[in-house]
C-alpha positions as CSV (number, residue, x, y, z in Angstrom):
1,X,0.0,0.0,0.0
2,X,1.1,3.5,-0.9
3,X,-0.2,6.7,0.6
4,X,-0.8,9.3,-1.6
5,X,-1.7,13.4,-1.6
6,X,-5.7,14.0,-3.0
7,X,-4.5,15.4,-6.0
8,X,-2.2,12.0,-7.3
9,X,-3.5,9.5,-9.5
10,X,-6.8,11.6,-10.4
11,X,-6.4,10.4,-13.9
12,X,-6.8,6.9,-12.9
13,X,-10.1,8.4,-11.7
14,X,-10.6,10.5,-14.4
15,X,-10.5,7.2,-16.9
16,X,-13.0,5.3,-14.8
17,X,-15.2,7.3,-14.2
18,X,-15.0,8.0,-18.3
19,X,-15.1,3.8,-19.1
20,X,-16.7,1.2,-16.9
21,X,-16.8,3.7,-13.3
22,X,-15.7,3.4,-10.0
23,X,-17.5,2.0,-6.8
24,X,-18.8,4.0,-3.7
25,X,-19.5,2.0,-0.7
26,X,-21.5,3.2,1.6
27,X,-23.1,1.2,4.9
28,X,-26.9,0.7,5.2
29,X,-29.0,1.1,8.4
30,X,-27.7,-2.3,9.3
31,X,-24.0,-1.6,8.9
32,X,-23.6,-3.9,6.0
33,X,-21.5,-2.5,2.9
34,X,-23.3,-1.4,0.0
35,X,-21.2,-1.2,-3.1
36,X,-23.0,1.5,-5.8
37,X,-21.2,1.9,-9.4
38,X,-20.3,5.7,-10.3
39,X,-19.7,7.6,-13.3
40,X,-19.7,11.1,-11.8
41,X,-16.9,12.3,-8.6
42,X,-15.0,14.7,-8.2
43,X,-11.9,14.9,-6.5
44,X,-10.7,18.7,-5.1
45,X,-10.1,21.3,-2.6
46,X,-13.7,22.8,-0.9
47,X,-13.9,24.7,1.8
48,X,-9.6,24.7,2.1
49,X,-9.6,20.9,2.7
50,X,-9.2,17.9,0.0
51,X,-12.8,16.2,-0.7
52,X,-14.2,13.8,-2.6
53,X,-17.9,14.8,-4.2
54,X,-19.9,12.0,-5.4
55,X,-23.7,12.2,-6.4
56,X,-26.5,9.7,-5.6
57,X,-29.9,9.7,-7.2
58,X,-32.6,9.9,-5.2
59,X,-34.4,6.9,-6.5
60,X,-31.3,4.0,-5.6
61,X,-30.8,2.4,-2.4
62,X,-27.6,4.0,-1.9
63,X,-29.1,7.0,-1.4
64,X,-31.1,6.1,1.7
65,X,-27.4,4.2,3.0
66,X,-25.4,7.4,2.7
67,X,-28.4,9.8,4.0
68,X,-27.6,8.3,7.2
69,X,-23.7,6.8,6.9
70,X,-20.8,9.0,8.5
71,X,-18.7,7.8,6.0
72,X,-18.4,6.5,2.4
73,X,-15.2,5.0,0.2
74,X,-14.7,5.8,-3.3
75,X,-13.0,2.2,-4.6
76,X,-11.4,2.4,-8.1
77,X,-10.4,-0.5,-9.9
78,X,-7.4,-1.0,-12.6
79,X,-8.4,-0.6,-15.9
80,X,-10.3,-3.0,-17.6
81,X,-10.4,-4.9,-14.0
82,X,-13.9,-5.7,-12.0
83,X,-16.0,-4.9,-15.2
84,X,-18.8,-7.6,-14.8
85,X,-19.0,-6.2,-10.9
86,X,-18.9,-2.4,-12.3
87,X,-21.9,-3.8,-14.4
88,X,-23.7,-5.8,-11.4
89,X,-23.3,-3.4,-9.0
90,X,-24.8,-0.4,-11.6
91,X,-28.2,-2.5,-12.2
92,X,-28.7,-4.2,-9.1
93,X,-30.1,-2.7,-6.1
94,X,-28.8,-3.3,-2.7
95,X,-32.3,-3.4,-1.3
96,X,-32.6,-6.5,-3.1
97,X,-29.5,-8.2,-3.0
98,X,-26.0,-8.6,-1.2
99,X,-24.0,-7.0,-4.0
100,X,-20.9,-7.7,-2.4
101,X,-21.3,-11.4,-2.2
102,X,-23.2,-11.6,-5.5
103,X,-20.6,-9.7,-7.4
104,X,-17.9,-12.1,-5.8
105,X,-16.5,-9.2,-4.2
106,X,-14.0,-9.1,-1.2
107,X,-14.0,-6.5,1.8
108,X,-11.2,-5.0,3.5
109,X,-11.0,-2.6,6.2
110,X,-10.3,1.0,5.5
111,X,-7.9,2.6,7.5
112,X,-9.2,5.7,8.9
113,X,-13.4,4.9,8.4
114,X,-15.6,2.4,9.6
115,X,-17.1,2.0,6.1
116,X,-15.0,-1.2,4.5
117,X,-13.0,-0.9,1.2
118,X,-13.6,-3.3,-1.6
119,X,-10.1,-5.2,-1.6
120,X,-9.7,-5.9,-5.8
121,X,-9.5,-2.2,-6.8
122,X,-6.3,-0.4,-6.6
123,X,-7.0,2.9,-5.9
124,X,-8.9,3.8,-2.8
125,X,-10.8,7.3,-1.4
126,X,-11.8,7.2,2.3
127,X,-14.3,10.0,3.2
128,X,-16.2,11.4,6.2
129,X,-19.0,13.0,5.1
130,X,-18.8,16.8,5.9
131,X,-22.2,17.8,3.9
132,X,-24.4,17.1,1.9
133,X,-27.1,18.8,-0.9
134,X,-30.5,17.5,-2.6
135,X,-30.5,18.7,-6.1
136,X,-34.5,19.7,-7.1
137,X,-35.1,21.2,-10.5
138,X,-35.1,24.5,-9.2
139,X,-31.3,24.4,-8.7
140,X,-30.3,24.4,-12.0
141,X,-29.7,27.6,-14.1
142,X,-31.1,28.8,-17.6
143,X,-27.7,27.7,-19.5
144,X,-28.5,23.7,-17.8
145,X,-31.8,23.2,-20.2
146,X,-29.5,20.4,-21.9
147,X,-28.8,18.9,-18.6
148,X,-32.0,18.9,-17.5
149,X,-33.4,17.5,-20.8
150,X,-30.4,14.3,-20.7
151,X,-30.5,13.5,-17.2
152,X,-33.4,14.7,-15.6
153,X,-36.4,14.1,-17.4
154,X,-38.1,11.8,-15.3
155,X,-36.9,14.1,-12.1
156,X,-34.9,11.5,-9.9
157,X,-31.9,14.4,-8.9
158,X,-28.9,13.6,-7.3
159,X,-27.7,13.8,-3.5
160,X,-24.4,15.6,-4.3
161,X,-22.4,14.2,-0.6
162,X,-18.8,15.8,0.0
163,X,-16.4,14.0,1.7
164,X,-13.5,15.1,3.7
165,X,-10.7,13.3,2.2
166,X,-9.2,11.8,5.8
167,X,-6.9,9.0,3.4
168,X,-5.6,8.3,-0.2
169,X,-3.5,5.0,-1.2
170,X,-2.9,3.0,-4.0
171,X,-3.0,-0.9,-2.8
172,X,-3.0,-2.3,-6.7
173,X,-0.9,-0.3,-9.3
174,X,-1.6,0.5,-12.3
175,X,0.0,-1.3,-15.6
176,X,2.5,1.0,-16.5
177,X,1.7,2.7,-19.6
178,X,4.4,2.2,-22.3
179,X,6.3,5.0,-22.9
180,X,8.0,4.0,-26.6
């Protein structure tokens, strides 16, 4: 395992998040771990302090886990890695079904939260949530008609939940990209 600062290895993130996602785990009302796939997070400085940002409809299960959590893990696998989980874990509902044994996924405990890390990705984001906002239609200016169009039409806004970044580490590199 290798510590890093919030602002190394964001284009690891970056490319996820752009291909297959990323997972956030989050614990229900019955502490067990509740792996969601992501295609949105951000990862920057708010309020003077590294945070992670990662946004939750309203309609997924997740959404009623991290409404009540204290903490949440942003899990990022290699490339091309975890892609059938990525999938799973994107069109199944934890209300429904333990994703992290149906997936075939192993846990592993975070270093500085309560909330577990999944132990095949690489790259790893532990976060105590320090806030979090409701998106209603409302919030969204004139120049977001196109967003509101693509991603809102049936309503269904996001949660956007900001983390305090409290620890960064990479426990699977990368394949090194070749350089010739």
């Amino acid at each position: 395992m290798r510590s890093i600062e919030w602002y190394e290895e964001t284009e690891w993130l970056n490319a996820a998040l752009g291909a297959g996602g990323a997972f956030v785990v989050a614990l229900d009302a019955d502490r067990k771990p509740n792996p969601m796939t992501i295609g949105w997070a951000q990862v920057g400085i708010v309020w003077s302090i590294p945070t992670v940002s990662v946004l939750i409809r309203e309609s997924r299960y997740t959404h009623s886990c991290i409404r009540r959590a204290d903490s949440f893990a942003v899990c990022v696998p290699r490339p091309g890695e975890l892609t059938a989980a990525l999938a799973f874990c994107g069109s199944m509902s934890g209300r429904d079904v333990d994703k992290v044994e149906k997936a075939g996924l192993r846990l592993a405990p975070a270093k500085k939260i309560e909330t577990p890390i999944l132990e095949a990705c690489g790259l790893h984001y532990e976060c105590e949530i320090i806030a979090r906002t409701q998106q209603t239609r409302a919030d969204f200016g004139r120049g977001a008609a196109d967003v509101l169009e693509k991603y809102y039409a049936e309503g269904d806004h996001h949660l956007v939940v900001h983390g305090r970044l409290v620890a960064a580490y990479v426990t699977r590199a990368r394949a090194e990209r070749s350089t010739r």
